[in-house]
Structure formats: structure tokens, C-alpha cells
N, C-alpha and C positions, 0 to 999 in steps of 0.2 A: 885391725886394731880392736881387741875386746876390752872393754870395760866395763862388764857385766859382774866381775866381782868386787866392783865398791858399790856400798849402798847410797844409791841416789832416789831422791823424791823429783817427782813433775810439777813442774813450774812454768815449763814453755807447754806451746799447743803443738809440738812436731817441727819438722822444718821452716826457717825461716824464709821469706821468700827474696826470690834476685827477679831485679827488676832495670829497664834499661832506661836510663836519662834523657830519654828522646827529645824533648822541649829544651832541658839545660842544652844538651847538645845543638841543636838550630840555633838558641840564643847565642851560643859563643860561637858557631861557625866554623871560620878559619884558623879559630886561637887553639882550639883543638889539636888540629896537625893531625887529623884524622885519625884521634885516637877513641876508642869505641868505650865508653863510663857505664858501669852497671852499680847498683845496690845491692846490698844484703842488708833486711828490714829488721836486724836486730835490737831496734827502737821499741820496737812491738811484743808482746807479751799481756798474757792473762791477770799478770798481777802486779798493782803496786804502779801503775802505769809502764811497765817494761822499762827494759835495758837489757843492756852485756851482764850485769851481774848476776840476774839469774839464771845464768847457767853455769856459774861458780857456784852460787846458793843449793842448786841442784846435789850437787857433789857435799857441799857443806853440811846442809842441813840431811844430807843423807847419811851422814857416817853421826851427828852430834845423834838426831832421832834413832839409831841403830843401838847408840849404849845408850839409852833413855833419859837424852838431856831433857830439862824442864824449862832449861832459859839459857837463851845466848847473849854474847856482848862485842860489840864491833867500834871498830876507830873510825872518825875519818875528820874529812872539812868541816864547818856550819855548815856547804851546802852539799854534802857528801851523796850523791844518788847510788851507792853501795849502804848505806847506813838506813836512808829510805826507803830501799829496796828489801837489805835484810828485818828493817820493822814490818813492813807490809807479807815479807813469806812468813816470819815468823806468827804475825798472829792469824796468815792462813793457817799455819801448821798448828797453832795453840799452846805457843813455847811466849814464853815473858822475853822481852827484850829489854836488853837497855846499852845507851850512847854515849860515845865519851868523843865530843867532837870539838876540836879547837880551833879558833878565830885566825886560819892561816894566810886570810885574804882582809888587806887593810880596808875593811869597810866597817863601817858602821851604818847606816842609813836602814831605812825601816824594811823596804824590798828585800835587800841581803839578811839582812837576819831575823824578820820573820814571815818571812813570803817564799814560794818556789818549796825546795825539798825540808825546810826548816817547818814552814804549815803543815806539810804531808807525814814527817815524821812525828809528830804529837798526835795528828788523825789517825795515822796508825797505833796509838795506845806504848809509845816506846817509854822510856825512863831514859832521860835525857841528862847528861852531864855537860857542860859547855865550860871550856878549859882556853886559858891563854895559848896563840900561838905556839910559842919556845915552846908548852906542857909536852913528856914523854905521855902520850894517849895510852899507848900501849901497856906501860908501865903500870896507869891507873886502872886500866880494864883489869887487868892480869889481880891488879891487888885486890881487887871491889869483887871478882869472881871467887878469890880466896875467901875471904868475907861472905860471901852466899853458900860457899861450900861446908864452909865451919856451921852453919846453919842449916846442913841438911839438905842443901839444895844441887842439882847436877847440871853445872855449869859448861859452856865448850864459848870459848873467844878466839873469832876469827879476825886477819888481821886486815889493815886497811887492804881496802878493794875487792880483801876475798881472796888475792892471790898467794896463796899457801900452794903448794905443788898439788893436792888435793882439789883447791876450786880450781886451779888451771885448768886440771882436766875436762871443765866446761868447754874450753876453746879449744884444747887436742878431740872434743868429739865435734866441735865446729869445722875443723878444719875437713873430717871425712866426711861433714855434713857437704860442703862447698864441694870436695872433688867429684862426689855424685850428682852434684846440681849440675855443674859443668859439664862434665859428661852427657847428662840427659837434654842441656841445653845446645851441644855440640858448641861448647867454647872450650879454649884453652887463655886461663886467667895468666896476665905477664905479670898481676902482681895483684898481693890482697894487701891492699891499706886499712892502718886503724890507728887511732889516735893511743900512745903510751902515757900511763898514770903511774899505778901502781906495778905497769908492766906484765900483768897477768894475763891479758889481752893475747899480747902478741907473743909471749912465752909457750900459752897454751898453743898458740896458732903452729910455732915454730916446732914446739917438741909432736905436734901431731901429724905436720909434713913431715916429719922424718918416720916419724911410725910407719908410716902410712907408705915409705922407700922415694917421697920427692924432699926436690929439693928446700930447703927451711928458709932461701933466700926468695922464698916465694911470696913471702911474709913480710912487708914493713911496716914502722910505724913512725909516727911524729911524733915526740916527749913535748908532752905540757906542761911536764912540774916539775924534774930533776934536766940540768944540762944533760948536754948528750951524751958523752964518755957515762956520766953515774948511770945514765937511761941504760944504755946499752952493756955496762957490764950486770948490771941489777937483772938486765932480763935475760941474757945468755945463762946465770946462774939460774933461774926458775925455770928455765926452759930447759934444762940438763936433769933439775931437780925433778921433774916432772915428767921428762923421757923414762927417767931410769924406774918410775912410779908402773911405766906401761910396758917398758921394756929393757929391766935391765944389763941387757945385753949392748945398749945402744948408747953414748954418747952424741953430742953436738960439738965441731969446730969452733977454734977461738974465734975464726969469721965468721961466723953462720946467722949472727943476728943483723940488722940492714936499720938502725936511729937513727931520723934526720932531727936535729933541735935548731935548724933554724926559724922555723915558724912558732917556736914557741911564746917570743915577746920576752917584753921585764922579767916575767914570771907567772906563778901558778894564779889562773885565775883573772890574771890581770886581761883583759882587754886588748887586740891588737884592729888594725885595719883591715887586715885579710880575714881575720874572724869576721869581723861586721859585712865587708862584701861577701862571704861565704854563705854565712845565715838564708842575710837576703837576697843572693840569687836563687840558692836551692828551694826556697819559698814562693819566691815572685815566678821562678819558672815550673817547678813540679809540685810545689804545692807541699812541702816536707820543711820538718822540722830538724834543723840541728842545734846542738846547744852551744852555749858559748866557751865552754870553758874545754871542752875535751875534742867533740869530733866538728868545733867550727872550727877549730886552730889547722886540723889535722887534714879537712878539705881544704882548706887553704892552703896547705902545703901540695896536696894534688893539684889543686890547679895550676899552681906554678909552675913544678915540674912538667905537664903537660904542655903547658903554654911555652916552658924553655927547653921544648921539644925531645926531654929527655925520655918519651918512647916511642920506641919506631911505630911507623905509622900502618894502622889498622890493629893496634894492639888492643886489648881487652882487655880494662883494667876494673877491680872489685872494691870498691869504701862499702867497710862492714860500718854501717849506722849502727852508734852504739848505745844511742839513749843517751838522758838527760835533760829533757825539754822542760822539765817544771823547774831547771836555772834559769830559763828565760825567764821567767818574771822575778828572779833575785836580779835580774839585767835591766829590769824595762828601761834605767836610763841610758845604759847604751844605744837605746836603739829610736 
């Protein structure tokens, strides 16, 4: 798989690193079923405190920098860690940003709305719009950039999470990143888990096992904010959109994507019980942070499976940590 002719900027420091859960492992024991848990520290990154999004940014802010944008403009949550993420590479990169983020989570209290990615987004120098729930975000980016443009300025608006067929390809180079890691680690992965948002995640992951001639059910994920059916058709389209970007010779199957939404809870954002035991074991035993809203939901859904022994035993299984840890203190009273 070449992706040498989009233009991409450096964001990450090279590959992310896979690591084995040794401790969580002993701690759970037998509930295991002797199935073997690794990491991918995609938490981690140079900028902005890491995440998954920058290696969507990568792709993004490659192609905006290429036709000489001067400012970007992104959608997401109050606590969007793609909107935090996009302020922090953009004022690496020296491009003006600005936010159009709405109140999709019934909070109000002083942590949620101005602690966690909400303080880091203003540190990073962004122009911040804060719009009701119901608001079309997108709709107001799209017009506020017409608006900067009429004034001379070169505008590029990416949309919630980054996942345009374009950032995906962040995760389709993730995916050849993992099959080399595996290789040199002498495993063979029965499955890469990762929490579904905006779906860009595990789109890129899917349309890049295919590239790459595996299978794209290699690839699941948990939805934290659209039911399953919307999760799972939203990302089979990105993941087609995004194949035919690398190869358009190639298609994906109407079964080819693998959404479980049952760990999702009430809803986006919201708080479950599996999130808060999630957190705090992966803490209390390896010493790692996950967040609450995206990949605590999303290990909680592995360990379940795990536990209701839905893999055979001595399998090899991968949670891409996706970042998001400055939600925990939008969370402190959860915890």
C-alpha cells in the first residue's frame, strides 16, 4: 500500500508502540480464558498531548498546507479531543484555527465545560464558537469559512473527528503499521479493537486490511455515540470511501465491518459502569490512562467478550488506545 502521493505533515514520532498487559492479565486471571491482551499506545504523540486524531491531521493538514491554507475550522463535542487536537497541530503548523463545538452532552457543571479539552483548546490559541446541541456545527463552519474567504483568506474545514476518506487514511497507514509490528513480534492479531465515534477509526483500519489482501473483519469496534446499525453503516461507507482513495480497484463487502453497540450506555458521553471498572483497572494495574467517553466504553466491551469467552483460548488480541485522557478531568465526578 503507497501513500506517498498525498501530501502529509509529521505529527507522530514513527510507530506506535504494542505492549503486553502482563499485570491486568494476573489481576484477572482465570476470567481471561487464557486469552493473551496487547496495546497499541496510540495515546501518545508529540503534540497537543496525542491521540488517534493525529494521524488523520497528518493526511489533513497535508493536503490543506499543500494548497496554501492559512486557517482551518473543525466541528465536534464541548469536549472534542479531535477539535483539541486539530488546535494544537494547527498552531504547530502556523495556520489560525477556529471551533464550532456544541453542548451534545447534558452537562453543565464547571469540569465539563471548562476543564479537560475545553482549557486545552483556548491554550492552544483556537477561536472558539459554542453552539446548542440540536446546532448543524457543520453547516456553521462551512458558512463562517465562506465568510473568511470573501476576505481573502484560504480556508479547508474538516469535519467531526477528521474522518473524511482523506483522514482515514491515517488508520489505513495504521493498519500496515500493526501487520509489521506483528510480524516482527511473531504474533498473529485474532482481532484489533477500537472504540467507533465518528467511525474514522476503524474505517481507516478496515479499508487498510484490505489494501494490504487481509481480512477487514480483523478490525472491530464499539460505537459510543450513534446506535449500532447507524455506527456500522456510517463506517462501511468511509471504509469503501477510503479503499477506493488507495485503490480503486477494490471494494469492501456489505458484511465486512464487525459494530458491537452494546457497551455503549444511554448515550454519547454518558457514563456507564463498565466504563468506570475499565478506567480503573487499566490504571490500578498497568498504570495507563483511558478515557471515559470513547476507549473506556470500548475496553469494556473487550473485557466482556473475553470474559464470555467469545475467543478461543490463547488468542491474541490488540486495543488501539486512542487517547483522550484530558476528558478525565471533564469526568472527575465520575470517579
Amino acid at each position: 500500500m503507497v501513500l506517498t502521493r498525498f501530501p502529509r505533515v509529521a505529527l507522530t514520532d514513527g510507530p506506535t508502540p504494542i505492549r503486553s498487559l502482563d499485570r491486568l492479565s494476573t489481576h484477572l486471571g482465570p476470567e481471561l480464558n487464557g486469552v493473551r491482551l496487547f496495546v497499541k499506545r496510540d495515546d501518545i504523540g508529540p503534540v497537543g498531548l496525542g491521540g488517534n486524531k493525529l494521524r488523520k491531521l497528518e493526511f489533513l493538514l497535508g493536503q490543506a498546507l499543500a494548497e496554501r491554507a492559512d486557517t482551518v475550522i473543525t466541528v465536534g463535542a464541548l469536549q472534542s479531543n479531535h477539535a483539541r487536537l486539530t488546535a494544537a497541530s494547527a498552531a504547530r503548523m502556523g495556520l489560525a484555527c477556529e471551533l464550532f463545538l456544541t453542548r451534545s452532552v447534558p452537562r453543565e457543571d464547571a469540569d465539563y465545560t471548562a476543564n479537560g479539552n475545553r482549557l486545552l483548546q483556548d491554550l492552544f490559541g483556537a477561536h472558539v464558537h459554542l453552539l446548542p446541541g440540536e446546532a448543524d456545527s457543520l453547516a456553521q463552519a462551512e458558512a463562517r469559512a465562506e465568510e473568511l474567504r470573501a476576505e481573502g483568506r484560504r480556508v479547508h474545514v474538516f469535519p467531526s473527528g477528521g474522518s473524511s476518506p482523506l483522514g482515514c487514511l491515517g488508520y489505513a497507514a495504521c493498519a500496515a503499521e500493526i501487520l509489521e509490528q506483528a510480524a516482527n513480534l511473531g504474533l498473529a492479531f485474532a482481532r484489533i479493537v477500537v472504540p467507533n465515534g465518528s467511525s474514522g477509526t476503524h474505517a481507516g483500519l478496515a479499508a487498510g486490511l484490505a489494501a494490504a489482501g487481509r481480512d477487514p473483519h480483523l478490525a472491530q469496534s464499539y460505537t459510543v455515540l450513534a446506535p449500532e446499525p447507524e455506527a456500522a453503516a456510517a463506517t462501511l461507507a468511509r471504509a469503501r470511501d477510503t479503499l477506493a482513495l488507495i485503490d480503486g480497484s477494490q471494494t469492501l463487502a456489505d458484511d465486512a465491518i464487525l459494530v458491537d453497540g452494546a457497551h455503549r450506555g444511554p448515550g454519547y458521553g454518558i457514563p456507564t459502569e463498565g466504563m468506570r471498572e475499565a478506567v480503573r483497572l487499566m490504571a490500578r494495574t498497568e498504570g495507563l490512562l483511558l478515557d471515559p467517553v470513547y476507549s473506556g466504553k470500548a475496553f469494556a466491551g473487550l473485557l466482556h467478550d473475553v470474559r464470555a469467552g467469545r475467543y478461543e483460548r490463547g488468542a491474541a488480541v490488540l486495543f488501539v488506545m486512542t487517547g483522550g485522557v484530558p476528558g478525565l478531568f471533564a469526568y472527575r465526578s465520575e470517579f
